[in-house]
GUNUPA-392038 format. One record per residue: residue in one letter; y, x, z of N, C-alpha, C in turn. Coordinates in steps of 0.2 Angstrom, whole numbers, padded with zeros to 4 digits, always signed. Each point is the difference from the previous one (the first is absolute). Layout:
N
AYXZYXZYXZ...
! end
This chain:
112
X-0590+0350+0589+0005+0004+0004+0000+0007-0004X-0007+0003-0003+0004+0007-0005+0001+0000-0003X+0002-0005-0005+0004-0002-0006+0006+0001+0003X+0002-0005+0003+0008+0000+0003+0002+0007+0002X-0003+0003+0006-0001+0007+0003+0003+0005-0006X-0005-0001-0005+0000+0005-0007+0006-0001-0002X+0003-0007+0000+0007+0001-0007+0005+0000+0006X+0001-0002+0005+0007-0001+0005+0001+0008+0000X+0009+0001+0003+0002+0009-0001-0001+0004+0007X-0010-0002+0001+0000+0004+0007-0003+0006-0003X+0004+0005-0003-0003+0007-0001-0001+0005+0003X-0007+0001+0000-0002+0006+0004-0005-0003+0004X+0001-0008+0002-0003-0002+0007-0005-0006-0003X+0000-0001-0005-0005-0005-0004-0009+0001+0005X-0002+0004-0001-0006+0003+0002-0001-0002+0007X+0002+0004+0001+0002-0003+0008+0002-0006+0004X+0005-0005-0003+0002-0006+0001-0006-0005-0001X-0004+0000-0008-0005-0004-0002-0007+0003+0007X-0002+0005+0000-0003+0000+0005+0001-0002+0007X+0008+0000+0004+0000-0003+0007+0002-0006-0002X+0001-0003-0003+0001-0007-0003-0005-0005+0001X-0005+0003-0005-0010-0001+0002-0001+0000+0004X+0001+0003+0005-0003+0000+0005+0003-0006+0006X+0007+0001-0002+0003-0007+0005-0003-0006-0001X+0001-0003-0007-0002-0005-0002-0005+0000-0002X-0005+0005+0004-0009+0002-0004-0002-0006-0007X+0003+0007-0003-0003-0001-0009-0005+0006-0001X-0001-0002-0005-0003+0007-0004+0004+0006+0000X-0001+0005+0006+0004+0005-0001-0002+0002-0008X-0006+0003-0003-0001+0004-0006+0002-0004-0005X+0000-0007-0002+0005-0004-0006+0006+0001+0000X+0003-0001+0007+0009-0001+0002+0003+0006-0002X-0007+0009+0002+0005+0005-0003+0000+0002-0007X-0007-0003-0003-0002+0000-0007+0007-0003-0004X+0001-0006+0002+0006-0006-0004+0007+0005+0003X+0000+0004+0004+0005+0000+0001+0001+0006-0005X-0001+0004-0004+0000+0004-0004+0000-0002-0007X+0003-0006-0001+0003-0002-0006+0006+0003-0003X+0004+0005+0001+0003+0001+0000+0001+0008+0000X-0005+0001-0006-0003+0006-0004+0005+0003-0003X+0000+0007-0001+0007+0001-0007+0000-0004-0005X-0006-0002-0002+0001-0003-0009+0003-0008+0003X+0000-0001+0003+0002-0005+0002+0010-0002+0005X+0001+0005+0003+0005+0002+0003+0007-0002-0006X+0001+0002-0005+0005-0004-0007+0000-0009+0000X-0007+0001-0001+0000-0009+0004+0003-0004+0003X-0004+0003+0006+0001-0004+0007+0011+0002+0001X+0005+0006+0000+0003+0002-0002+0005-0006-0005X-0002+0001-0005+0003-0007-0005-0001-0007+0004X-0006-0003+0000+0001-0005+0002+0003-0001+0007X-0001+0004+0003+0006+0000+0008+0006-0003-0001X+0004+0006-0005+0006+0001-0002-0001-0008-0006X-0002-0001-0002+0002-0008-0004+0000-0005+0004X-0004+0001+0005-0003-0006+0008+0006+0000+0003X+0004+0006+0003+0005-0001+0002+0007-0001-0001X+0001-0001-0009+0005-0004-0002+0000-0008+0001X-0006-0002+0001+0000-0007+0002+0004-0002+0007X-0002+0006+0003+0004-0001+0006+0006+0002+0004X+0003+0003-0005+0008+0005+0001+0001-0003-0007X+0008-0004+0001+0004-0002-0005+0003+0006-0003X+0003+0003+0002+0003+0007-0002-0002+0006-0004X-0007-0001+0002-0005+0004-0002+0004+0004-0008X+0000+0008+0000+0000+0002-0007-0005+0001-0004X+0000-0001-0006-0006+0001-0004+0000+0007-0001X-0009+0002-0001-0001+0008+0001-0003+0001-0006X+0006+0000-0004+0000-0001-0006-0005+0008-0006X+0002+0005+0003-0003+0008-0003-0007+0002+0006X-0004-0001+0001-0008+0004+0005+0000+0005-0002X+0004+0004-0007-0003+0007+0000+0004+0004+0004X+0006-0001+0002+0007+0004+0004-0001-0005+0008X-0003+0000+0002-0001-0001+0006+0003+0004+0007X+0007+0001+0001+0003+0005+0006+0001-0004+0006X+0002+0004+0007+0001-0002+0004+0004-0005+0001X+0006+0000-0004+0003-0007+0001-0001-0007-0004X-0004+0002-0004-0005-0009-0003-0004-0001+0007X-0003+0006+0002-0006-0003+0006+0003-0002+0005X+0007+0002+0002+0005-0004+0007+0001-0006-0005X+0003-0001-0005+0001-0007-0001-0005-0005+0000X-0005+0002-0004-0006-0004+0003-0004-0001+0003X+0001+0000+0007-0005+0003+0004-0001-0005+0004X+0004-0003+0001+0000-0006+0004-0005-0006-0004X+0003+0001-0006-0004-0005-0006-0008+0002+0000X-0002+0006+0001-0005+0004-0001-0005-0004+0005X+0004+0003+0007-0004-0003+0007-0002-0008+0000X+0005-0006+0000-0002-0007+0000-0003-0002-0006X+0001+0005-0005-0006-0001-0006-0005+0001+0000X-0003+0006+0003-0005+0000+0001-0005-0001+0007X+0004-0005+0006-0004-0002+0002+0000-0008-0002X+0004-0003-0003-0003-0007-0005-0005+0002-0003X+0001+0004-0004-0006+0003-0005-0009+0002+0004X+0003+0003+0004-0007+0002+0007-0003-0008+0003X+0004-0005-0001-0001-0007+0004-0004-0003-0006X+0004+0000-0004-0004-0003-0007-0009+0002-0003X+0004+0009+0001-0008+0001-0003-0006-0003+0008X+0002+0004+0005-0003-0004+0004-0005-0008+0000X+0007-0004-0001-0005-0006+0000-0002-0003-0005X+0001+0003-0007-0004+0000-0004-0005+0003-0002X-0004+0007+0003-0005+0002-0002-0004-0002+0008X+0003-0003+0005-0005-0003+0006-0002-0007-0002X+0003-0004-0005+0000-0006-0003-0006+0002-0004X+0001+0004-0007-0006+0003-0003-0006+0002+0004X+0001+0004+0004-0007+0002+0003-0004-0004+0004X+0005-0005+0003-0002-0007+0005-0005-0004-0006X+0001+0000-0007-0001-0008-0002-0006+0006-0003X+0001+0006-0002-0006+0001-0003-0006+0003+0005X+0000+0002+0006-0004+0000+0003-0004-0007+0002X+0005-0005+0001-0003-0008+0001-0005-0001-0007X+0005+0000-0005-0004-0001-0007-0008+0005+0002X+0001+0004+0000-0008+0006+0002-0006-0006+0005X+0004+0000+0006-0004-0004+0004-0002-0006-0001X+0002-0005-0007-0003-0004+0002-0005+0000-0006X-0001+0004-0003-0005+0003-0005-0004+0001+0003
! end
């Protein structure tokens, strides 16, 4: 859940969210808000690109964002909708893949 928390576009309320989230579904609060800080500056151009690549899959019209160094208000309105269902595909993906990874490697642990 803080992987997803971390890259989905809930800014400002990550911290927060992975916290009450934990506690609805009593998880590890202290992991949930850990993982949900994936989504560090150095990482932010990442997450960011691949959003924006996630959501041409899924808008046909989609335009390519062709120049990253000139980034103005009106590339971010035109992409923005690409930006949002990007990155929450992308938040789903990373999600059940690193709960997949931590599922098999924790089991791999136990039965050592």
């Amino acid at each position: 859940m803080g992987v997803f928390i971390g890259i989905a576009p809930l800014w400002g309320f990550q911290s927060f969210l992975s916290i009450f989230l934990a506690s609805v579904f009593r998880l590890n609060k202290g992991l949930c808000f850990a993982f949900s800080n994936v989504s560090i500056p150095p990482m932010i151009p990442l997450i960011i690109w691949g959003s924006i690549q996630t959501g041409k899959l899924f808008i046909s019209s989609a335009k390519p964002l062709l120049d990253y160094s000139h980034i103005d208000f009106q590339a971010i309105s035109e992409h923005f909708l690409q930006y949002v269902l990007g990155s929450l595909a992308l938040a789903l993906v990373a999600a059940v893949l690193f709960g997949l990874s931590s599922f098999t490697l924790l089991r791999f642990n136990q039965r050592r």
